[in-house]
C-alpha positions in Angstrom: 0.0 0.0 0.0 2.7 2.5 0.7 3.9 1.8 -2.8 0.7 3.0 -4.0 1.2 6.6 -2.0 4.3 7.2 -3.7 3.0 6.3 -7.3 0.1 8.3 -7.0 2.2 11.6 -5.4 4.6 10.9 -8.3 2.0 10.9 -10.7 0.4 14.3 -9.3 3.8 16.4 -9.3 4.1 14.8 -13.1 1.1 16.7 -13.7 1.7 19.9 -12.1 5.0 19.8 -13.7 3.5 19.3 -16.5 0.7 21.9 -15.9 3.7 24.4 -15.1 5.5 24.4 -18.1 2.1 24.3 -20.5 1.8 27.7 -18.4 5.2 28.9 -19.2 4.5 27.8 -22.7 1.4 30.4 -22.8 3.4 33.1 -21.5 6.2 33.2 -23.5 3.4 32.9 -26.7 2.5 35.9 -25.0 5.8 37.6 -25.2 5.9 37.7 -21.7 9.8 36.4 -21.5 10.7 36.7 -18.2 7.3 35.4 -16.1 7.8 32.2 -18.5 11.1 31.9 -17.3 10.2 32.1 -13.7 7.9 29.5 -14.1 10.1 27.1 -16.3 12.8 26.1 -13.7 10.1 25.0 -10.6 8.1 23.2 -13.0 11.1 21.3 -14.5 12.0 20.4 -11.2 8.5 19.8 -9.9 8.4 16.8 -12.9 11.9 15.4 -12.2 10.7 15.2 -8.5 7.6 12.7 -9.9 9.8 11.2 -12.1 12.1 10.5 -8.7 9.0 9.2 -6.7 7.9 7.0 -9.2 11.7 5.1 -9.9 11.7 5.0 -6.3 8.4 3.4 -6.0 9.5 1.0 -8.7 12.4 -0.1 -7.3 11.5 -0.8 -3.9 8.5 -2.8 -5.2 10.7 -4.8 -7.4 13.0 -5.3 -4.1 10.0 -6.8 -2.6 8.6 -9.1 -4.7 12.3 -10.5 -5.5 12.5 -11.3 -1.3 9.1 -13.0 -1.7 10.4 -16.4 -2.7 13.0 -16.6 0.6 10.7 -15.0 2.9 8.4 -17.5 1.9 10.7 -20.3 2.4 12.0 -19.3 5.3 7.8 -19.0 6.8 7.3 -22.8 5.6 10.4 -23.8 7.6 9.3 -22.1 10.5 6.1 -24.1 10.5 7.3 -27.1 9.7 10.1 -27.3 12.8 13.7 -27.7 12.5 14.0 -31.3 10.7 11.9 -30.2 7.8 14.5 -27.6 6.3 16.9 -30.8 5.0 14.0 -32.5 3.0 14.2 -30.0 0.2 18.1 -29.1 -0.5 17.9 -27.6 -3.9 14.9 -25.6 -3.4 15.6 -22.2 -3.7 
């Protein structure tokens, strides 16, 4: 679920990064050359900071679903007792 908090969050400052630079798009159609430009840096770094939320996001959802399988191993071992871990060498 915490995954979910970050994609969402990354997905929003996407979009207001995104929303930011449209802006700074219309001003400088409208010759207005130095409000554009004030706009242009926050919103470039509003998008990189989605960008950010969302590889980080990714990654530690990857990380959890490749600690799955020994987690998972390690849970069946518990409830089995200690004699049950040498029936299954190769299973990894």
């Amino acid at each position: 679920m915490r995954f979910w908090i970050r994609e969402i969050v990354g997905y929003l400052l996407i979009a207001l990064g995104l929303a930011g630079m449209y802006f700074a798009l219309a001003l400088f159609a409208n010759d207005r050359i130095l409000a554009g430009s004030a706009f242009t840096v926050p919103a470039i770094f509003v998008f990189r900071g989605g960008i950010h939320l969302l590889k980080v996001a990714m990654a530690a959802r990857i990380c959890l679903h490749a600690h799955a399988p020994a987690r998972d191993r390690q849970l069946r071992q518990a409830h089995q007792g200690p004699g049950a871990a040498n029936i299954h060498p190769f299973d990894w």
